[in-house]
BAKE-679187 format. One record per residue (C-alpha): x, y, z. Coordinates in steps of 0.05 Angstrom, whole numbers, plus 5000, padded with zeros to 4 digits. Example, Ala and Ser with C-alpha at 12.3 -4.5 7.8 and 13.67 -1.06 7.14 Angstrom:
BEGIN
   px   py   pz
 5246 4910 5156
 5273 4979 5143
***
This chain:
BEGIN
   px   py   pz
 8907 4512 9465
 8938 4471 9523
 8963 4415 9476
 9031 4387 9498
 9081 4402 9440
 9090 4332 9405
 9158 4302 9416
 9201 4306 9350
 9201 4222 9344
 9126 4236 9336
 9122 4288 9284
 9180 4280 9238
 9144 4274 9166
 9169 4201 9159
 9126 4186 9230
 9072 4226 9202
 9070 4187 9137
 9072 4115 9173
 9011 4143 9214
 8976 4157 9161
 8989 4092 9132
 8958 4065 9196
 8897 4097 9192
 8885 4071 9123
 8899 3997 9134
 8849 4007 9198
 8805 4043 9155
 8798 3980 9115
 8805 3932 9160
 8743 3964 9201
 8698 3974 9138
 8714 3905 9110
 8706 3863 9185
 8653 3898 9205
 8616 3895 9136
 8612 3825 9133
 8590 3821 9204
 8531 3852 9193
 8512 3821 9125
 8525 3754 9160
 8481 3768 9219
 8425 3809 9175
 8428 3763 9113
 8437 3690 9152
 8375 3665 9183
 8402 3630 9241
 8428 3698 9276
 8360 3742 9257
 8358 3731 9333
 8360 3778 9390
 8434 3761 9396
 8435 3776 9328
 8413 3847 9329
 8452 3867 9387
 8514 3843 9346
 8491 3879 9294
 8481 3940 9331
 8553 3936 9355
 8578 3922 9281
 8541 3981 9259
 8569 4025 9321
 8642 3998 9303
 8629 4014 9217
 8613 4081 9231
 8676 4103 9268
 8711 4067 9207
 8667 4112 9164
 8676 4185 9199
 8717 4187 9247
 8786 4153 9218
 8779 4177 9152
 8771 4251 9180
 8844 4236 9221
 8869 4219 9151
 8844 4285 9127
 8868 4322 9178
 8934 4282 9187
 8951 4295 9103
 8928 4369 9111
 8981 4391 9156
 9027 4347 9129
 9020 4387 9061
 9013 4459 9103
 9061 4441 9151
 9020 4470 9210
 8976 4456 9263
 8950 4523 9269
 8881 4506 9232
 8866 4453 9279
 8889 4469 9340
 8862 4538 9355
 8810 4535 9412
 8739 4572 9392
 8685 4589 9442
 8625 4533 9435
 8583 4556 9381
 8614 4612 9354
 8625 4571 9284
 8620 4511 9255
 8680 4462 9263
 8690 4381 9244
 8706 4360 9305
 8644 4390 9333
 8608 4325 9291
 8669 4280 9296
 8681 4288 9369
 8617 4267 9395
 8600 4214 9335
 8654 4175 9366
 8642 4190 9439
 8575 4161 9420
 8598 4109 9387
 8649 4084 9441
 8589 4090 9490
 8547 4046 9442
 8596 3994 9442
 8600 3990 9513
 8525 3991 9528
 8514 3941 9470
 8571 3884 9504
 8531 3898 9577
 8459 3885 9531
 8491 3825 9500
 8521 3798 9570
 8447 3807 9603
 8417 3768 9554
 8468 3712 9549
 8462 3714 9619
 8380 3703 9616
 8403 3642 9571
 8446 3610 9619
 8411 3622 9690
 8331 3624 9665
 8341 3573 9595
 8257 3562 9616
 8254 3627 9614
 8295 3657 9551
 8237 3652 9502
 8192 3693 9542
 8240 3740 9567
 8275 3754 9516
 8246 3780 9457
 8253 3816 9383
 8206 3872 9407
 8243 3883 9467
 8313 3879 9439
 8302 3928 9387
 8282 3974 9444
 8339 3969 9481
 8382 3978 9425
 8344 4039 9413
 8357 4062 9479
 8419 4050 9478
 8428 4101 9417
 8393 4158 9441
 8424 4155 9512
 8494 4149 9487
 8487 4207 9442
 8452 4243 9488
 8514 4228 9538
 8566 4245 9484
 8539 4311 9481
 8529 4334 9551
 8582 4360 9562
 8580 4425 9522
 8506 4426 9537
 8523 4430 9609
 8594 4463 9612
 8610 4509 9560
 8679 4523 9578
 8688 4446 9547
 8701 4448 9476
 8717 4405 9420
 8777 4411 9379
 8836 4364 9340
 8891 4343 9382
 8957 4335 9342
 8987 4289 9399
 8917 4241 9399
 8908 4252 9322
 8825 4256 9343
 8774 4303 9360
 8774 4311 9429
 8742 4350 9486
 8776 4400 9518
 8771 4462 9571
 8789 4525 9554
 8860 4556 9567
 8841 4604 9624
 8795 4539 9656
 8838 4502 9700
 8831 4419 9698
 8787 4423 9762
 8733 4463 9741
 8712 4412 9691
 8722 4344 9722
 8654 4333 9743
 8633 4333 9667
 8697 4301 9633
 8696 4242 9685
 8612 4226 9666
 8654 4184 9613
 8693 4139 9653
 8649 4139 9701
 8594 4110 9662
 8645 4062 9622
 8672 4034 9674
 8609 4024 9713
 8579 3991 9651
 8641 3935 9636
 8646 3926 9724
 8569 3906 9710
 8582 3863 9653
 8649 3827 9679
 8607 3809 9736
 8545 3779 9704
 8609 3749 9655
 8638 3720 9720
 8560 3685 9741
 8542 3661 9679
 8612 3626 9664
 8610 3597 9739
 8538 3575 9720
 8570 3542 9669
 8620 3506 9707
 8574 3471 9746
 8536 3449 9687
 8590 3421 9654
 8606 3385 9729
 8527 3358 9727
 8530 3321 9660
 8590 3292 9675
 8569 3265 9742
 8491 3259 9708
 8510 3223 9642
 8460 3170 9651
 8400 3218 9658
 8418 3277 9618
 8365 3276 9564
 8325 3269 9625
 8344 3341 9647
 8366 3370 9586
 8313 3423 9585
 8334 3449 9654
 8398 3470 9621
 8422 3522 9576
 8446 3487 9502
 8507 3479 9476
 8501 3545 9434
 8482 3582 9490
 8546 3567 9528
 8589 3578 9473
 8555 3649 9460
 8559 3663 9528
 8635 3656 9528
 8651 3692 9463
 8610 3748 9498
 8662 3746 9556
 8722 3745 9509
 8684 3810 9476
 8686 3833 9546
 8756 3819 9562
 8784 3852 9491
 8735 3915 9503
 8758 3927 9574
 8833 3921 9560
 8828 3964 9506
 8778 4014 9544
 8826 4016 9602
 8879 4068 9570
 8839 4123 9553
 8799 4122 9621
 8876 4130 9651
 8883 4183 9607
 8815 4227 9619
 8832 4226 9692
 8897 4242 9686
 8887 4296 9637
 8833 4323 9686
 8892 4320 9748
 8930 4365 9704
 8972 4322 9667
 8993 4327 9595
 9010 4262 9561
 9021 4264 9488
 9046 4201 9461
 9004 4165 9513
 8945 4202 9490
 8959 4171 9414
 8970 4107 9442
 8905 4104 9489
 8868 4129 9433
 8884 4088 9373
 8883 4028 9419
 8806 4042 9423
 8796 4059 9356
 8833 3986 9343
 8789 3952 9373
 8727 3966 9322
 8749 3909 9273
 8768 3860 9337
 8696 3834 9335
 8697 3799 9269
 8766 3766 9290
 8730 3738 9352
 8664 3710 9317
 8716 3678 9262
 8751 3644 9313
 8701 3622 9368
 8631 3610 9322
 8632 3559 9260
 8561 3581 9240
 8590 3656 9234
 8648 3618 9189
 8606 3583 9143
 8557 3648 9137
 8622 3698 9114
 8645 3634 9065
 8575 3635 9031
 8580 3713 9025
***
């Protein structure tokens, strides 16, 4: 393969073994977070919202990568610590001509990323509806219709996660010893250029996605500023107008969805430097583990966030 030889501070077995450490304290750390995300929002009546299902959708998104994809890294990670070679799951195969892992693994978390990205931009439209149309929330913004976005959102991320060796098959999948993941690649005798138009349908799509959502982020928090200017200057007739304006709840959801968008962007933002540059040619291995894991870290940041900004999410994961 064209895997950059890993740098001997990386793959001494002492490095090897506190990486593998890693990916079991993440391991738990997703499956417990996310766990009680979801039976907080699925078991609490006050979240069986629409908010509440799009939250759930992104806890369920973020549980499965702590499900398949890390624990196959630790399986991978322990085998060639015990064989003392790479040569098992490096080798490059033509698309199809037999079954590998990270033929599942690669995509699953592709798709998974993708979910997560789709689900924040769902969640910041509708928190968005909340703030700048509160007459209109109700009516807009319904079970029915949430469930078919999140639907959607599924099928077109997996379907996205996948095109690429559906539409270039010179791109295959295989495990990268300097990333420690599944991840695509072009074959040797393929030069970078010949596959860019595929590999950058990623980035692409991210980053159109989170521009989307930090700018409906940016309206709906300057909405919210001049709200919180109006009942000042309106204190004497703000029952008066209350309905004309979202609720308290709404604004504080509405912010926790832009600190969701902040965390997911900066986290986002190394790998998309490192699919373009890896499609320019270069070859960056410890960046690669770094841009990476940094992604894969941010699958038990949501659970922090809801702990933190939402007192009803508190008192639902005490009661559990």
């Amino acid at each position: 393969s064209n895997q950059t030889n890993c740098s001997i501070c990386c793959c001494t077995p002492i490095n090897k073994i506190l990486t593998i450490i890693f990916m079991i304290l993440l391991i738990v750390a997703i499956l417990f977070g996310n766990s009680v995300t979801l039976a907080v929002f699925l078991e609490t009546k006050h979240f069986r919202t629409s908010q509440g299902y799009l939250k759930a959708s992104l806890a369920v998104a973020d549980l499965a990568v702590g499900i398949f994809v890390v624990p196959f890294s630790v399986y991978a990670e322990i085998s060639l610590l015990l064989h003392d070679s790479s040569y098992e799951w490096t080798e490059v195969t033509s698309f199809g001509s037999y079954f590998h892992p990270c033929y599942v693994i690669g995509p699953f978390f592709a798709g998974c990323t993708l979910v997560s990205i789709t689900t924040i931009f769902l969640l910041t439209i509708e928190r968005s509806i909340a703030i700048l149309k509160p007459l209109h929330k109700e009516i807009v913004i319904t079970k029915k219709r949430t469930l078919l976005l999140i639907t959607i959102s599924w099928v077109a991320s997996f379907f996205l996660a996948v095109s690429p060796m559906i539409f270039n098959r010179e791109i295959i999948l295989e495990y990268n010893v300097c990333s420690r993941m599944c991840n695509y690649a072009l074959v040797g005798r393929v030069s970078p250029a010949d596959g860019w138009n595929i590999l950058l349908l990623f980035p692409a799509f991210d980053f159109s996605l989170l521009g989307g959502t930090v700018v409906i982020n940016i309206l709906s928090l300057r909405t919210i500023k001049q709200y919180s200017k109006r009942r000042r200057v309106l204190t004497g007739t703000e029952n008066q107008s209350k309905i004309d304006r979202p609720t308290f709840s709404d604004i504080k959801a509405a912010k926790t969805i832009g600190i969701l968008t902040v965390v997911f962007t900066a986290s986002f933002s190394p790998i998309a430097v490192f699919v373009v540059g890896n499609v320019l040619g270069y070859e960056w291995c410890d960046f690669s583990f770094f841009s990476f894991w940094t992604l894969t870290t941010n699958s038990c940041w949501n659970v922090i966030i809801y702990s933190i900004r939402d007192q009803k999410f508190r008192q639902g994961a005490q009661l559990l």
